[in-house]
C-alpha positions in Angstrom: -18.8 -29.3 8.4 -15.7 -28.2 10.1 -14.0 -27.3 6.8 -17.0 -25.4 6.0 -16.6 -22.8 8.9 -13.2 -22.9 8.2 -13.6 -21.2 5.1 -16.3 -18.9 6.9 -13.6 -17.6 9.1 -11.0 -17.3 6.3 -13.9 -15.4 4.7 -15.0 -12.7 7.7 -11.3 -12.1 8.4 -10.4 -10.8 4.9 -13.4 -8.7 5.4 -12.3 -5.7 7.1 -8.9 -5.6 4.2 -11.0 -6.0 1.6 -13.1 -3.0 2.5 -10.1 -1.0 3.6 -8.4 -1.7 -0.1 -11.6 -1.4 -1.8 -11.2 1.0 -4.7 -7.4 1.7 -3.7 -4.5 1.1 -5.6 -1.8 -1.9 -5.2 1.3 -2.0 -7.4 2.7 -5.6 -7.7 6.5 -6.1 -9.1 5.9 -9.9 -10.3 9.0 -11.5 -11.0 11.5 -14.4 -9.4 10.4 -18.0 -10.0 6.6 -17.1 -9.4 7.4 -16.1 -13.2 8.8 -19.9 -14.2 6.9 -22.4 -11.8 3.4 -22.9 -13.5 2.0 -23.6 -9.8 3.2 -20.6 -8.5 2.6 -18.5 -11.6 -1.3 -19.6 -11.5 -1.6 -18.9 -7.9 -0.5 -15.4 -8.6 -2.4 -15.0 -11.6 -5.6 -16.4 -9.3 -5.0 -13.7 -6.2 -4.5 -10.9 -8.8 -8.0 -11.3 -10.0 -9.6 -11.9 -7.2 -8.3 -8.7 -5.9 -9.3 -7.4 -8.8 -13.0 -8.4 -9.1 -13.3 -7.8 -5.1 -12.4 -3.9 -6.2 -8.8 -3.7 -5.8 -7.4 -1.4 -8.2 -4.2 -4.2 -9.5 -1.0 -2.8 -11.3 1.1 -5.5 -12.6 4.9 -4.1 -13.5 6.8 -7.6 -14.7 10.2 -8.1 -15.8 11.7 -11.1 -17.1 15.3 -12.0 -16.7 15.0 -15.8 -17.1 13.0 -15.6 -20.5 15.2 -12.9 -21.3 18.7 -15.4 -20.9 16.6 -18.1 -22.7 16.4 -15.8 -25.6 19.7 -14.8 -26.1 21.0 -18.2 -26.0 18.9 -19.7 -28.9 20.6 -17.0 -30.9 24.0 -17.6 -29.6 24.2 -13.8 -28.1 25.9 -14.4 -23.8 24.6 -12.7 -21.1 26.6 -10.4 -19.5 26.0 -8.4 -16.2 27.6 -5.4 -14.4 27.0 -4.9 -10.9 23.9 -7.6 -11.4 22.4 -5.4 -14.2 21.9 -7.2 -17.2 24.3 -5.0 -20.2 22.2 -4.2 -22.5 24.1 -2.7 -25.5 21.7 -2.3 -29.0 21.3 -5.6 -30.9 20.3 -6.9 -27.0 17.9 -4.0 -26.4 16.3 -5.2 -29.9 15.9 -8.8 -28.0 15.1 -7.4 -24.5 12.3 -5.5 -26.0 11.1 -8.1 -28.2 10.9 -10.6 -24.8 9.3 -8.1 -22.6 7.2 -6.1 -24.4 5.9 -8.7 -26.9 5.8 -12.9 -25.8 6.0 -12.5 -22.2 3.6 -9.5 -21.6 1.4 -10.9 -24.0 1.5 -14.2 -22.0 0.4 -12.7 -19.0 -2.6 -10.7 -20.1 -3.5 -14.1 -21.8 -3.3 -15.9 -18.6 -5.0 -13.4 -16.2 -7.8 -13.3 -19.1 -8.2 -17.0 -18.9 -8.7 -17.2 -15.2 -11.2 -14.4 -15.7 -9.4 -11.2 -15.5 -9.4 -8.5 -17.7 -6.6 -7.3 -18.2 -4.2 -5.2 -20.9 -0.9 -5.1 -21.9 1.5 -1.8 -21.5 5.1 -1.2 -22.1 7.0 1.8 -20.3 6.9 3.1 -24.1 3.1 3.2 -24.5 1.4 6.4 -23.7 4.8 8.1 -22.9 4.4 5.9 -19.4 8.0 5.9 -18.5 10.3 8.0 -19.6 14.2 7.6 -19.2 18.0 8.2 -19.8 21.1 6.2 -19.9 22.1 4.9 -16.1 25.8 6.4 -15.1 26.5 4.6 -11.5 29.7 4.6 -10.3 31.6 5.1 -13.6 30.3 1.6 -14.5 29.1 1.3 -18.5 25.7 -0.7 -18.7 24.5 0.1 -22.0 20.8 0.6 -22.7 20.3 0.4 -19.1 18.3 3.2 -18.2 17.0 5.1 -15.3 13.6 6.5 -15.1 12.9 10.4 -15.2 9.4 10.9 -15.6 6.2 8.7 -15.0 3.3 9.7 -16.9 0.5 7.6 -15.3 -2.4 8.5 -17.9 -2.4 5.8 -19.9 -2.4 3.1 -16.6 -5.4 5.3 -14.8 -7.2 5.5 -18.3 -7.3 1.3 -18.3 -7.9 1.2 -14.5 -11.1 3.2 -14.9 -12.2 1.4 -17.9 -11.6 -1.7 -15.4 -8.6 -3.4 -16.7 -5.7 -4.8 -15.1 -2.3 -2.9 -16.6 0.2 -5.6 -17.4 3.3 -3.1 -17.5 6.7 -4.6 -19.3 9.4 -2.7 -18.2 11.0 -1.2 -21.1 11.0 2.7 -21.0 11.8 5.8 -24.0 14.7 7.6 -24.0 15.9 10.6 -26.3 18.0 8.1 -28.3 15.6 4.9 -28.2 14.4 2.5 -25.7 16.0 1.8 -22.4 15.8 -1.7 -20.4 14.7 -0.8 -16.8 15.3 -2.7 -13.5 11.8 -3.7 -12.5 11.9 -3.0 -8.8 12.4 0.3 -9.4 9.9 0.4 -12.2 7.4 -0.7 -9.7 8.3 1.7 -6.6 8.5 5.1 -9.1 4.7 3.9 -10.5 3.4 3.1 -7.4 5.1 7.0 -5.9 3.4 8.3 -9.4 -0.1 6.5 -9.0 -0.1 7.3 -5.2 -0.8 4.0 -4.5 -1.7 2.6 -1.3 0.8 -0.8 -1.8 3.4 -1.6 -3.6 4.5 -5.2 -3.7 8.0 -6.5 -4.9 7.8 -10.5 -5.4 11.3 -11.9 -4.7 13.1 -15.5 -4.2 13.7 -15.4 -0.4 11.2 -14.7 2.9 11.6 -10.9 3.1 14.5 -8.9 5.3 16.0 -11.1 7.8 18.5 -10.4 10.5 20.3 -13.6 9.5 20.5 -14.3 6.2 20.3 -18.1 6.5 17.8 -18.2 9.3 14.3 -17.3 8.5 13.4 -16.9 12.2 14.9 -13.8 12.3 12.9 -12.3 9.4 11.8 -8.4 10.0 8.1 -8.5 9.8 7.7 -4.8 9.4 10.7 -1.7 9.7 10.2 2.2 9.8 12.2 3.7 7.2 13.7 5.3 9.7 15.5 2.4 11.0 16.7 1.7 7.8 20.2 3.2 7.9 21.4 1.4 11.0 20.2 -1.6 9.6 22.4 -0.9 6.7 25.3 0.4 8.6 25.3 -3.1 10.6 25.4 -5.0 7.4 21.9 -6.7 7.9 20.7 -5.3 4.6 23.6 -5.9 2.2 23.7 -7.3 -1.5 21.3 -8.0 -3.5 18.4 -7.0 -0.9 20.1 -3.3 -0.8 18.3 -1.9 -4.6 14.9 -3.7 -3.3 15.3 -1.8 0.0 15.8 1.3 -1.6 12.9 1.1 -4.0 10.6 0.4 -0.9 12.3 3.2 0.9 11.5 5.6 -2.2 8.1 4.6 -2.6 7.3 5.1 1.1 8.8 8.7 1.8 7.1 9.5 -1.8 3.6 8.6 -0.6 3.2 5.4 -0.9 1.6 3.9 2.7 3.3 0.6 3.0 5.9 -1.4 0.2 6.3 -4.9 0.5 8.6 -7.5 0.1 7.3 -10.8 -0.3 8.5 -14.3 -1.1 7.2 -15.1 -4.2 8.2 -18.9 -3.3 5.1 -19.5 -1.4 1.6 -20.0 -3.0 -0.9 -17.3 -3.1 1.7 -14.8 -0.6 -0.3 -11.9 -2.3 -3.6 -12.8 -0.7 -1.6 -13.7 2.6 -0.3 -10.4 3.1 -3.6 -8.5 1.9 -6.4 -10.5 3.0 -5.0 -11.8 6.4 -4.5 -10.9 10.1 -0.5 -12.1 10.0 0.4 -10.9 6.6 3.6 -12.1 5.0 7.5 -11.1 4.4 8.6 -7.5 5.3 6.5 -4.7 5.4 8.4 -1.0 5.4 6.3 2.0 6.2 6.2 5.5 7.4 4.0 6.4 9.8 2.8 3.7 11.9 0.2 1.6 9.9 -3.2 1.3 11.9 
């Protein structure tokens, strides 16, 4: 019996968030090793269709760097990175695009169908969705690495109200051909175009932390106001400084809250969405009520 009203409870608290994202839009970077371990991967697939059939509005932007390296070593091509981009000069871009676009975006509509979603495969290409030119940072070359200029979100909002679930790869058109396109920021510029109400960016580690190596001094939720002393005291450095930034953008461009979660932990989507405590780090404007 006691299990029973458990699961009552569980029930009656993810009331009030499913009401208040009822209808709304959520924007979820999935990516990290949510993407490799098939426990993790089906508990994600399973919270992004309950969301969807309890009337969340789910955008799925994926990338896929593992399957990606896996690719270009069973054709003998070596991965090379520049400031942790991936270089991407033209035979990879053929590969990259070939990996994204086609077996793993394909995998995950098939997945998300089978748990009984419905859901639809996009690249940035489709639709004119993401449109881009060659990233120059810092005088560093990283070939058909590109940087988004323009979202067009027709094509997504045409399959959300048909009732789909947009599986987005993140490969975007450029003047001169396709472009390979960090997913993070992918993600943050969609979710700024769709004016969503979330934007979610699955990662390998517990959120923003004070101490690296010491989870108990994760930040559960920052203004992005805060965020330059943060930076300034070396608390966000690394790897966790692009994620930042994409949160920061989508937040000051309309966005109400960006997320980052640990994609390590089962069903973290659901935590953060349909609970009382939430999960990881939560960055936001104006003060979330």
């Amino acid at each position: 019996m006691s299990s029973h009203i458990e699961r009552a409870k569980i029930l009656v608290e993810a009331l009030p968030y499913i009401q208040k994202y009822y209808n709304k839009t959520v924007v979820i970077k999935y990516g990290g090793n949510a993407m490799i371990n098939e426990e993790l991967k089906q508990a994600v697939i399973n919270d992004i269709v309950l969301l969807s059939l309890v009337g969340v509005k789910v955008v799925v932007v994926h990338g896929g760097g593992p399957e990606i390296t896996a690719m270009f070593e069973r054709v003998g091509k070596e991965s090379k990175f520049v400031n942790g981009l991936r270089y991407t000069d033209d035979d990879s871009m053929d590969l990259v695009q070939m990996v994204l676009a086609g077996k793993l975006n394909k995998e995950i509509v098939s997945i998300i169908n089978k748990a009984g979603g419905r859901a639809i495969g996009l690249c940035g290409i489709d639709g004119g969705l993401f449109k881009a030119e060659k990233l120059t940072e810092d005088g560093f070359d990283y070939g058909r690495v590109g940087e988004i200029t323009e979202v067009d979100t027709s094509v997504v909002n045409d399959a959300l109200s048909c009732g789909f679930i947009p599986v987005i790869s993140t490969v975007a058109q450029g003047e001169d051909g396709s472009y390979n396109i960090n997913a993070d920021t992918a993600a943050a510029k969609l979710a700024s175009a769709l004016k969503a109400e979330k934007v979610m960016l699955l990662t390998d580690i517990a959120g923003l932390m004070m101490d690296p190596n010491d989870p108990a001094t994760l930040i559960r939720d920052i203004n992005v106001s805060e965020i330059p002393r943060l930076q300034r005291d070396g608390v966000i450095s690394g790897g966790m400084i692009p994620k930042i930034d994409c949160c920061v953008e989508a937040v000051r461009q309309g966005v109400k809250q960006a997320n980052i979660l640990d994609g390590r932990v089962p069903h973290s989507i659901l935590m953060e969405m349909l609970s009382d405590e939430g999960i990881g780090t939560m960055i936001y404007g104006e003060r979330c009520v």
